[in-house]
N, CA, C and O atoms as a GROMACS GRO file, in nm:
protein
  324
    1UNK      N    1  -0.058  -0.340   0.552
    1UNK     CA    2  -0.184  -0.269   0.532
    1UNK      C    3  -0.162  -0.142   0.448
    1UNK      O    4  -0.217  -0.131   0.339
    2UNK      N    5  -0.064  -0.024   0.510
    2UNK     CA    6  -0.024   0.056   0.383
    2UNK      C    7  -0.046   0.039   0.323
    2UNK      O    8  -0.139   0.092   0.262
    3UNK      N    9   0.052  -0.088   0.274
    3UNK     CA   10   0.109  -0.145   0.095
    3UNK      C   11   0.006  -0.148   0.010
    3UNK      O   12   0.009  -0.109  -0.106
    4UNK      N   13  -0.109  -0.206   0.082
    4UNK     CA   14  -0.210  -0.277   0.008
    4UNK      C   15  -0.322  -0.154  -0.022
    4UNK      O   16  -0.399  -0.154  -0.118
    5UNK      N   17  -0.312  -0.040   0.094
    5UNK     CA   18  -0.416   0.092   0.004
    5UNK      C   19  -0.330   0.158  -0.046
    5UNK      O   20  -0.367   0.254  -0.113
    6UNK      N   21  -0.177   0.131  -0.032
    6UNK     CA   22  -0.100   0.263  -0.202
    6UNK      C   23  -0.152   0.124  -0.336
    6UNK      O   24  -0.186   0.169  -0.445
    7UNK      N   25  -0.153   0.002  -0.324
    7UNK     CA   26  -0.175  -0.010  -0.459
    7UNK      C   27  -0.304  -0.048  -0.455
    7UNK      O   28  -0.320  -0.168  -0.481
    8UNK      N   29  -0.421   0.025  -0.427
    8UNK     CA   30  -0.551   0.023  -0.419
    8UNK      C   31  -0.553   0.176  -0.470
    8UNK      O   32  -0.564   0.188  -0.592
    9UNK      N   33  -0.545   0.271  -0.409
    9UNK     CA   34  -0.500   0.362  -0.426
    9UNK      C   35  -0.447   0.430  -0.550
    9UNK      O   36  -0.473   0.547  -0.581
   10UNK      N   37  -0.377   0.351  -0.612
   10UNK     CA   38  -0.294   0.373  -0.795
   10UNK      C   39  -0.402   0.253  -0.850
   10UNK      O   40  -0.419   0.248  -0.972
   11UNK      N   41  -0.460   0.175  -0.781
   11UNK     CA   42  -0.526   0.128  -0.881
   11UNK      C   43  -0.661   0.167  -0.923
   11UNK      O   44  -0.710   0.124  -1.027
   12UNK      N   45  -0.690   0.205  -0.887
   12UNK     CA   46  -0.852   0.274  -0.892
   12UNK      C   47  -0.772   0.445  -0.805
   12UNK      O   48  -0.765   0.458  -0.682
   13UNK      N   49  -0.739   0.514  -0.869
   13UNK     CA   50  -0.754   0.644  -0.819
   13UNK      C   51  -0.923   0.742  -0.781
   13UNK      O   52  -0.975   0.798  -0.684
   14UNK      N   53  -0.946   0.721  -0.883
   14UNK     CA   54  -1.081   0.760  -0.824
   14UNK      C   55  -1.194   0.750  -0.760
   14UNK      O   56  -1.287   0.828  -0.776
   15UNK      N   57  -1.193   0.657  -0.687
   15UNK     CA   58  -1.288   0.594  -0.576
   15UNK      C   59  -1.236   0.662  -0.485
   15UNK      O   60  -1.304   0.727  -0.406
   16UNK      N   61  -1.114   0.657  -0.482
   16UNK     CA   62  -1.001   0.705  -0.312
   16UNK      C   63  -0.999   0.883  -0.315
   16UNK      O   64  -1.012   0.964  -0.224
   17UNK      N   65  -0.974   0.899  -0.466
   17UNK     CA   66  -0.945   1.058  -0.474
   17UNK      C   67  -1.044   1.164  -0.491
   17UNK      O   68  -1.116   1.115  -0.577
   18UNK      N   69  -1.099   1.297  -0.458
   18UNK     CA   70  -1.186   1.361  -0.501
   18UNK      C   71  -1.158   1.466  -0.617
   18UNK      O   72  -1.235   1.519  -0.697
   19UNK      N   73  -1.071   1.474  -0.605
   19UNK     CA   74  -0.985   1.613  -0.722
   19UNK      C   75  -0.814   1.524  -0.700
   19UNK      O   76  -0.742   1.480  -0.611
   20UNK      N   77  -0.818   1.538  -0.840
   20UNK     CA   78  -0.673   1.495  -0.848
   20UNK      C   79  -0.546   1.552  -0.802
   20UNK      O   80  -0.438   1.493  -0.800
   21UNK      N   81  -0.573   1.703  -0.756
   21UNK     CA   82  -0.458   1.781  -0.643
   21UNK      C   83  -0.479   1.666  -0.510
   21UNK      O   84  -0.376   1.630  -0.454
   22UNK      N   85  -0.605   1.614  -0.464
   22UNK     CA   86  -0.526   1.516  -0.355
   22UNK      C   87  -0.447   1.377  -0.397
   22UNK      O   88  -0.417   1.304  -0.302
   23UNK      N   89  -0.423   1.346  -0.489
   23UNK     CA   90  -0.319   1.251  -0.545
   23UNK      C   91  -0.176   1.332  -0.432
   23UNK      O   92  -0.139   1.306  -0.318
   24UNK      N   93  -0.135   1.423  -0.522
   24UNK     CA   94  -0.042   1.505  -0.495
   24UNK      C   95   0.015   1.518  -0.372
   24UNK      O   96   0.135   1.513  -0.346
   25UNK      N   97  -0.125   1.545  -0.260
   25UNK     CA   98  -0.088   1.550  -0.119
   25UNK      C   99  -0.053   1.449  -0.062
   25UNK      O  100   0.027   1.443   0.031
   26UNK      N  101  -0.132   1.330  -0.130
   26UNK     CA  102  -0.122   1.243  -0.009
   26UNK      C  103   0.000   1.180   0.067
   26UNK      O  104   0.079   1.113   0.001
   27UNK      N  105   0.011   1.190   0.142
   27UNK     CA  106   0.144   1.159   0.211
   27UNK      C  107   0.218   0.998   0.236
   27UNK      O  108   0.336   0.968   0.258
   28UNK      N  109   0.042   0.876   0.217
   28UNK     CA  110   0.067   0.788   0.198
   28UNK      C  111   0.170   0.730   0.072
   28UNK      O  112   0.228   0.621   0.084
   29UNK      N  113   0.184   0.808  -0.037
   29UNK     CA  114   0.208   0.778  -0.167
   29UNK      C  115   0.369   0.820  -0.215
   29UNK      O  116   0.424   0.926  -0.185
   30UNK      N  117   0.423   0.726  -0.286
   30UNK     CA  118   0.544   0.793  -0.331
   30UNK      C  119   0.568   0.871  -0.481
   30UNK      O  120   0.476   0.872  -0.563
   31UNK      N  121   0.651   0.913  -0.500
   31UNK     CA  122   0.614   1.015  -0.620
   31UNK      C  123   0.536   0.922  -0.730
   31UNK      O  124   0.432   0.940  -0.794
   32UNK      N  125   0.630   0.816  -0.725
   32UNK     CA  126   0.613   0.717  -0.843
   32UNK      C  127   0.468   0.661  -0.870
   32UNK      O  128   0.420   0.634  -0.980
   33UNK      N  129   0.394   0.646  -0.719
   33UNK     CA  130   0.292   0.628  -0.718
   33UNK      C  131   0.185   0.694  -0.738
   33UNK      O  132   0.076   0.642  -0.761
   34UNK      N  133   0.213   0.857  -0.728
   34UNK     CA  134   0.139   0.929  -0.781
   34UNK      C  135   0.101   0.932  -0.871
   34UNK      O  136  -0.018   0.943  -0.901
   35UNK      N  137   0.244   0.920  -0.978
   35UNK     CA  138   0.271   0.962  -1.128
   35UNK      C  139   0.113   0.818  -1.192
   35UNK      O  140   0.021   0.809  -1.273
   36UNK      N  141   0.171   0.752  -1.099
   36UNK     CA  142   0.107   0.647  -1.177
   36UNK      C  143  -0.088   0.639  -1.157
   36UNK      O  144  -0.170   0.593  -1.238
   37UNK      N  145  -0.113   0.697  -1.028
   37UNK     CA  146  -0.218   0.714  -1.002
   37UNK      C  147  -0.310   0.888  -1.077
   37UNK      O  148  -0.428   0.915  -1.058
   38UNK      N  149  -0.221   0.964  -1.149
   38UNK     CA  150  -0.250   1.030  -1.234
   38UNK      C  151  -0.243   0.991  -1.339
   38UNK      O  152  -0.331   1.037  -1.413
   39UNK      N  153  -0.158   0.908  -1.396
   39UNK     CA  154  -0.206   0.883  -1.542
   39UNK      C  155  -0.319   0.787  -1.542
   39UNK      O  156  -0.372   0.744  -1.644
   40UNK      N  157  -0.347   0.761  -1.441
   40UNK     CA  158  -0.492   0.617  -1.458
   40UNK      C  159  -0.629   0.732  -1.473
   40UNK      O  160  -0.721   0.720  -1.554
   41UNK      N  161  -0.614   0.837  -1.382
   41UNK     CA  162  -0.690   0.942  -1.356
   41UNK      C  163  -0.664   1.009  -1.506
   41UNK      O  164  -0.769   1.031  -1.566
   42UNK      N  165  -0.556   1.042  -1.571
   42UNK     CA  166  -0.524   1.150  -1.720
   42UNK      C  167  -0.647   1.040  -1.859
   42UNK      O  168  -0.728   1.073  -1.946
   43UNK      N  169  -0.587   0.894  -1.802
   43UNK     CA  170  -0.670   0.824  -1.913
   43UNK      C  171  -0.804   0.790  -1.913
   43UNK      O  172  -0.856   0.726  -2.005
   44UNK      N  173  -0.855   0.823  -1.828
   44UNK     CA  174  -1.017   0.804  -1.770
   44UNK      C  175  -1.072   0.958  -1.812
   44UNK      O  176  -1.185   0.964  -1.862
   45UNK      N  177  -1.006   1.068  -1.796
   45UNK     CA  178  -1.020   1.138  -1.839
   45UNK      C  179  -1.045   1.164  -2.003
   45UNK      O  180  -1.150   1.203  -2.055
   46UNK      N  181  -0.921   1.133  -2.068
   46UNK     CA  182  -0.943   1.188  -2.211
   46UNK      C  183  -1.015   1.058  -2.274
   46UNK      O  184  -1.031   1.049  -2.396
   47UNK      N  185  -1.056   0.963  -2.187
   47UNK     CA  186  -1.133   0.872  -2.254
   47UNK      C  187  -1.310   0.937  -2.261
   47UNK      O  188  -1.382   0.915  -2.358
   48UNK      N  189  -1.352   1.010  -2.150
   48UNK     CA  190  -1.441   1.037  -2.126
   48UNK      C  191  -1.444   1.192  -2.246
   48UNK      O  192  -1.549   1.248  -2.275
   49UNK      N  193  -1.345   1.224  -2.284
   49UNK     CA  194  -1.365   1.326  -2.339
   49UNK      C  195  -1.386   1.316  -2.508
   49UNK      O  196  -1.442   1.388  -2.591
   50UNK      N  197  -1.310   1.184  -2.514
   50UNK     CA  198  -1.413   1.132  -2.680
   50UNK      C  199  -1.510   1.107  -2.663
   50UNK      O  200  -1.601   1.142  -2.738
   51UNK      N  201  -1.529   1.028  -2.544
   51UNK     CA  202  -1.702   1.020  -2.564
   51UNK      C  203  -1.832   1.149  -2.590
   51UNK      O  204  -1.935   1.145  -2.658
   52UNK      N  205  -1.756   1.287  -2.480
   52UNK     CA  206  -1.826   1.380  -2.514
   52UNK      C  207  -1.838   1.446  -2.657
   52UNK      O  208  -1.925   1.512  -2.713
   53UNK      N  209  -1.694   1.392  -2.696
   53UNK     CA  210  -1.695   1.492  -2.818
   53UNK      C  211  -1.772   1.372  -2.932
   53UNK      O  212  -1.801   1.414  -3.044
   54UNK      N  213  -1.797   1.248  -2.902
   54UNK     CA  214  -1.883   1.190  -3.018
   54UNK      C  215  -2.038   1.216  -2.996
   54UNK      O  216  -2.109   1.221  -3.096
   55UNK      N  217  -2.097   1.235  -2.862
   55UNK     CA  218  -2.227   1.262  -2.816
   55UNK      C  219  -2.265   1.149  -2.735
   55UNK      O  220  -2.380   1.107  -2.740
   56UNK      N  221  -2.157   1.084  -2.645
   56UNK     CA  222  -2.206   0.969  -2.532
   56UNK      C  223  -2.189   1.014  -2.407
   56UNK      O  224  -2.118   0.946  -2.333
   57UNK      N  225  -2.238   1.116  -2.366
   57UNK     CA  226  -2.200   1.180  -2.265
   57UNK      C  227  -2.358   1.160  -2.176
   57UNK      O  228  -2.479   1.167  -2.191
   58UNK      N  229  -2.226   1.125  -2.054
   58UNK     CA  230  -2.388   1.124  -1.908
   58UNK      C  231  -2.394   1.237  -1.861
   58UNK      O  232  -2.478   1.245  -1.771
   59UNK      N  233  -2.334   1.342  -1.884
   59UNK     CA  234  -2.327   1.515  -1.816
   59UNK      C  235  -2.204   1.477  -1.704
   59UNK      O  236  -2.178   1.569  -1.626
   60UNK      N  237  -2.130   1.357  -1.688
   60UNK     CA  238  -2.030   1.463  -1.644
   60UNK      C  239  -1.950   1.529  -1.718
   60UNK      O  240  -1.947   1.525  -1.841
   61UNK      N  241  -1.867   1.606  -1.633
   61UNK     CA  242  -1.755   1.678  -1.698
   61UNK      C  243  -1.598   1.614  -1.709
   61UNK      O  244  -1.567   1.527  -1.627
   62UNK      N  245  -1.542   1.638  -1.765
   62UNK     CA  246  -1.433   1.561  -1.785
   62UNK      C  247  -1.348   1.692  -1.656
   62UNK      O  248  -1.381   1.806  -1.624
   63UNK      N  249  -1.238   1.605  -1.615
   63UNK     CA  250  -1.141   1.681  -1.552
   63UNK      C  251  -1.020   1.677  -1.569
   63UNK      O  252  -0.932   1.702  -1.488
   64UNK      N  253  -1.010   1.636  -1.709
   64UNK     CA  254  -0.850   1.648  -1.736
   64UNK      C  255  -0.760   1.770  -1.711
   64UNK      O  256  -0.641   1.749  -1.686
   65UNK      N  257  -0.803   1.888  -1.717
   65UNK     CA  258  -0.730   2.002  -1.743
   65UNK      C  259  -0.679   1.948  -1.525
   65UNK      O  260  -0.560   1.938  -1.496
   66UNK      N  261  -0.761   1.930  -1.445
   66UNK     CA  262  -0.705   1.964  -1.299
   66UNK      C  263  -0.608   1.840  -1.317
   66UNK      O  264  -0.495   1.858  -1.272
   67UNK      N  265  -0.636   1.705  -1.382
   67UNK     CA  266  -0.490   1.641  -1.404
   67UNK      C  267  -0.420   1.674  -1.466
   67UNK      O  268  -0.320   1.660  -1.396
   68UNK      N  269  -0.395   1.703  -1.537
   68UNK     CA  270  -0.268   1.796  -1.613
   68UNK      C  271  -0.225   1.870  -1.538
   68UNK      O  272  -0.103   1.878  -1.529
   69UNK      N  273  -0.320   1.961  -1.446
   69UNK     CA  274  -0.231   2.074  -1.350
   69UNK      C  275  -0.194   1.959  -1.256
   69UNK      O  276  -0.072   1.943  -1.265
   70UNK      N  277  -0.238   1.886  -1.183
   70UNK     CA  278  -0.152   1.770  -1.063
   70UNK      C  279  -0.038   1.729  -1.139
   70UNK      O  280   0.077   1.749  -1.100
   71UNK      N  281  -0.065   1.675  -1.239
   71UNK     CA  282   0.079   1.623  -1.313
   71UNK      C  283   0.140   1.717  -1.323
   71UNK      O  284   0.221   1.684  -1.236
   72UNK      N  285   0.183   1.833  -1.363
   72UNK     CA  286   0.285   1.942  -1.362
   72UNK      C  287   0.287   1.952  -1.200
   72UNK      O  288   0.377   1.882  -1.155
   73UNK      N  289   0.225   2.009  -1.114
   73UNK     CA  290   0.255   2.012  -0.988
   73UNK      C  291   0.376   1.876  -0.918
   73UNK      O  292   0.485   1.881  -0.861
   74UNK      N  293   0.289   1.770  -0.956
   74UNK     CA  294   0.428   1.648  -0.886
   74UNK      C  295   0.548   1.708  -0.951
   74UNK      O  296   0.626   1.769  -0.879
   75UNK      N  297   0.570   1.698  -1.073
   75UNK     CA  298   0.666   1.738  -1.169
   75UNK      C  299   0.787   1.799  -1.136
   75UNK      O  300   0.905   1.765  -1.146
   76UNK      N  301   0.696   1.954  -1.070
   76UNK     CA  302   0.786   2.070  -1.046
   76UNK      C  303   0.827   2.061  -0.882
   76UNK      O  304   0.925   2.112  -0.827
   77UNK      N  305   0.704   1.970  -0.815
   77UNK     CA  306   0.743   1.917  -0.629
   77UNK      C  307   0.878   1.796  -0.649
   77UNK      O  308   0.952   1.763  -0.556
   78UNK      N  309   0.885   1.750  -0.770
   78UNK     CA  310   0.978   1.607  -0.736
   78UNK      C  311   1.122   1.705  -0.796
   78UNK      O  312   1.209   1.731  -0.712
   79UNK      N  313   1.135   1.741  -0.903
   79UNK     CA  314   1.283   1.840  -0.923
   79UNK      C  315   1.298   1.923  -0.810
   79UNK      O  316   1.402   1.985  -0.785
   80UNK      N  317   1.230   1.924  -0.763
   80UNK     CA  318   1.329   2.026  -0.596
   80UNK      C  319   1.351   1.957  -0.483
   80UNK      O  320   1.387   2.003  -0.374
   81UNK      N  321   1.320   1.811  -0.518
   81UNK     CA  322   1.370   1.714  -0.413
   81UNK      C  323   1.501   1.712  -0.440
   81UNK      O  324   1.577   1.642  -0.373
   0.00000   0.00000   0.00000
């Protein structure tokens, strides 16, 4: 059962996650799985952010900048393992 919500979990990050700092926490997850459940979250992101910048935007906001800070956060949490 785990198994099956860490790769539910990396597979759709954002259904499961609300802000991409809880990637980070979650305790279910291994680094690797993080990494990977932020870049699904980094590319949904800067995908949404051509769209704003061509004019296909539904009003949200993009949140890449808080993935970029989660991704440096795992980063600098996994070198002091």
């Amino acid at each position: 059962m785990i198994k099956f919500e860490a790769q539910q979990k990396t597979a759709k990050p954002a259904a499961h996650f609300d802000e991409p700092k809880d990637v980070v926490v979650d305790p279910t997850l291994s680094n690797a799985q993080k990494a990977k459940a932020l870049g699904s979250l980094e590319q949904d992101a800067r995908q949404l952010a051509v769209a704003a910048s061509e004019g296909m935007t539904g009003g949200e906001r993009t949140n890449l900048t808080d993935v970029l800070k989660a991704k440096e956060t795992l980063a600098v949490s996994a070198k002091k393992k």
